[in-house]
Each structure stands twice: as C-alpha cells, then as structure tokens.
N, C-alpha and C positions, 0 to 999 in steps of 0.2 A: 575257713573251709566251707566251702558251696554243697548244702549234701540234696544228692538227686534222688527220687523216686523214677524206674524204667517202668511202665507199663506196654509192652512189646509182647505181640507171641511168638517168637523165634527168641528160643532159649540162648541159643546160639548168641546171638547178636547181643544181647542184653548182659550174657557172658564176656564177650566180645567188650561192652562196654566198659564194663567193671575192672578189666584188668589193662585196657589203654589208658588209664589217668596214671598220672604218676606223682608222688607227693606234693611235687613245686607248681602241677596244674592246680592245687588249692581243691579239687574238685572229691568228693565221696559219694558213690553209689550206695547207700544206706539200704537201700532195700530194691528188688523189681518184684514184675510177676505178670504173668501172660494173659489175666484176666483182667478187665476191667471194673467190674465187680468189685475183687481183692484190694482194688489202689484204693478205695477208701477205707478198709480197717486198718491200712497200710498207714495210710495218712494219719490216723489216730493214733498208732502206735510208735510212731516218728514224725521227728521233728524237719519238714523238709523243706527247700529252702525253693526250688524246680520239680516238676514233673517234667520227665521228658514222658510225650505219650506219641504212640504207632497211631494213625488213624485207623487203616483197616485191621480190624480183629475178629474173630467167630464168633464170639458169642456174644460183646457187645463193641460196639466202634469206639475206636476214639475221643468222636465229639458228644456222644453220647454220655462217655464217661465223665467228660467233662463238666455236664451238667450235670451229674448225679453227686461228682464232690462240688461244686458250685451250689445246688439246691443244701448239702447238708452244713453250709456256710462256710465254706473252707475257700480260702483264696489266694491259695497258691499259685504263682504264674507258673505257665504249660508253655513246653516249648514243642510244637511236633515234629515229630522226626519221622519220617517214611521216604516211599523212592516214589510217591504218586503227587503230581505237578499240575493236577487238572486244574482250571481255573473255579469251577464250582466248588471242589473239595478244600481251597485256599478259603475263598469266600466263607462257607460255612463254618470251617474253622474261626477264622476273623468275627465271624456274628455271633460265635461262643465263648470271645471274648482272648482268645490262643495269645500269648505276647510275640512269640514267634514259629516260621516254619523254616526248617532245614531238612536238604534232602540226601538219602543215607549214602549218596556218592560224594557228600561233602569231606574235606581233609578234617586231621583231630585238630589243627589253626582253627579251622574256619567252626567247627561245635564247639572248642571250648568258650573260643569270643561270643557265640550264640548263648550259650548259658551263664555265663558272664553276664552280659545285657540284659535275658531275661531275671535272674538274680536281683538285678536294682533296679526290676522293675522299667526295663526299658524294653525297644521292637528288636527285633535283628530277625531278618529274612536273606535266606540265602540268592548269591545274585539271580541265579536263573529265577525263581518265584518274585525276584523285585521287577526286574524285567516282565515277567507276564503280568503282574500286578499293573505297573503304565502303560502298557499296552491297552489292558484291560480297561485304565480310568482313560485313556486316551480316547477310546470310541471302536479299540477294534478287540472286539469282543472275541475272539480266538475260533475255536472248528462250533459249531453247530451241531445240535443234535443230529442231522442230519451227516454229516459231516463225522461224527462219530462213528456212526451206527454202519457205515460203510465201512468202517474198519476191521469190521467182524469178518472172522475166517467160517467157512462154508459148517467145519465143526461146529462154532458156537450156535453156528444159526440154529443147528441140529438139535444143540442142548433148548436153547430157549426154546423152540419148537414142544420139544416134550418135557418142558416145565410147563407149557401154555396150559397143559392137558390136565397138568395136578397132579404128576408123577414126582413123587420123591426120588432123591438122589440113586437111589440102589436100584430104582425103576427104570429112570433113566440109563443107569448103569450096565443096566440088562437088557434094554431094548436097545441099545449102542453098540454094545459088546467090547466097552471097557470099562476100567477099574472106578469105584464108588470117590475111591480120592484123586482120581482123574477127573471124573465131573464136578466136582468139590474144587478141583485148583481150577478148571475154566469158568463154572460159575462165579468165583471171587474176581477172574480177571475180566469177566465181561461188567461187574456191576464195577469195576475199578475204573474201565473204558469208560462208561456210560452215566457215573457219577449217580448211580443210583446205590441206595441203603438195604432192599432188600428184594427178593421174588416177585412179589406181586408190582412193584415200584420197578424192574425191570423190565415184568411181563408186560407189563400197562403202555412204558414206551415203545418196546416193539410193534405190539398192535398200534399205534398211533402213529408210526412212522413208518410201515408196511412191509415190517421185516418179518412177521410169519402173516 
C-alpha cells in the first residue's frame, strides 16, 4: 500500500482524492491539509510513502514547501499536481528536486501510474508537461514575458495598477468597486500567468515591461 500525503487548498479536491482510490489501486491517503506549513508535522506523525503537493497555495506555495520539509531532512518524493503548465513553474519545481508533475485534468490511469513511479523513486511527467519540457530543452523556449503579459485582460491591468500604489486587497477592493475575494482570485491568476511568487515580484515586472 502506497500511503499519500495531499497538500492542496481546495478541500474539495483533496476529498475528491481520498475517496477515488479504491482498495486494488494499492494507494491510501493517510492524511492531507491545505496548508503547507501543516505537511511537515504531518510528515512526523506519518509514515508516508509520496506527497502529492498543489503548487499554488496562500499562504505558502508549493515549492516553498518543499523545501521546508527538505531543510528538516525529510525526503520524501513529491509528485505536483496542479492545472498550471507554465514552463517556469515546471522548471522551479524540477530545481526543488519534485520527482514528478501531473496536471489536475489528468485521468485516475494516468495519477495512479504517476505515484506509482514517484513511490520507487522514479520521474513520471504528464504528457503535455513532457512535451513542453522538449520543446523547452530543444531551444524554443515557449511565450516570453512579454508575451505573457499581453495576456492580461484590461481588469488585471487595473488590479496591478492599484497594487503598484500599496493598496491592500480591500483597498483595491474599494477603489474597483468589487469584492475583496474578487481581487484575491485575479491577483493569484495574474501571478499564475506571469510566473511570479508574490506582489512586489509582480509589480516589479509590470513596471519592466511597461504594463502600468
């Protein structure tokens, strides 16, 4: 039996997880939890065989987390699982040592052979992230910052705009004259687009790339 640690914030999904294995997949969800913080007293207090981990999370990412049970000598192989495919967000993962990435439109075939692999310690990358992967070591490096940042809808420009200023979320909120967890879901998708970690790591490429 394969037992997983979920570190995922959508309760939902990590629910979702727990109740798609079924005895003859070998597989047990031993524990999750939406914080990544939590996955390491998690890890202490079970024996676990995979983490599956979300990259994007609130209050700390992913690969962040990764190296916080990494620094406390723990080395358990991490499989990521998210719906974001960027080529930067692959790479970083990769430079944090990740055994695999799958993305959450994958089938339950295609994640249990993913934690399968990661388990003994082996790669398993879902096909679309293999393909950006060769592509990538092939020389064509995928969209461009610039190239990004043209993606942005007229709204986001508006959010980064008034984070430029130092407004908090409920500021922006109010000078927009929509909801505080309306700017809260465009700010996570603009740093999701743009492969940036946080505010000021957003703001910074905006003004570099002449978007406010």
């Amino acid at each position: 039996m394969i037992k997983v640690l979920v570190v995922d914030d959508h309760h939902l999904f990590a629910h979702g997880l727990k109740t798609m294995f079924q005895p003859k997949d070998c597989i047990d969800i031993v524990a999750s939890t939406t914080n990544g913080h939590e996955a390491l007293s998690l890890l202490k207090r079970h024996d676990v065989d995979v983490v599956i981990m979300d990259i994007s999370m609130p209050v700390i990412d992913g690969i962040d987390t990764m190296k916080l049970i990494q620094d406390a000598g723990y080395a358990t192989p991490t499989l990521m699982l998210t719906m974001h495919q960027d080529i930067r967000q692959i790479k970083r993962a990769l430079e944090h040592n990740a055994r695999g990435y799958i993305l959450k439109d994958a089938s339950k075939t295609e994640l249990v052979e993913a934690i399968q692999n990661v388990s003994k310690g082996e790669n398993y990358f879902h096909k679309k992230v293999n393909d950006q992967l060769f592509e990538f070591l092939r020389g064509n490096r995928g969209s461009t910052d610039s190239d990004l940042v043209n993606q942005l809808s007229e709204r986001e420009v508006e959010i980064i705009k008034q984070l430029s200023l130092g407004k908090k979320g409920n500021e922006v909120a109010e000078a927009l004259f929509i909801s505080p967890h309306t700017v809260k879901t465009h700010r996570r998708n603009i740093m999701h687009k743009l492969g940036t970690k946080n505010t000021a790591e957003l703001v910074t490429l905006c003004l570099e790339k002449g978007v406010i």
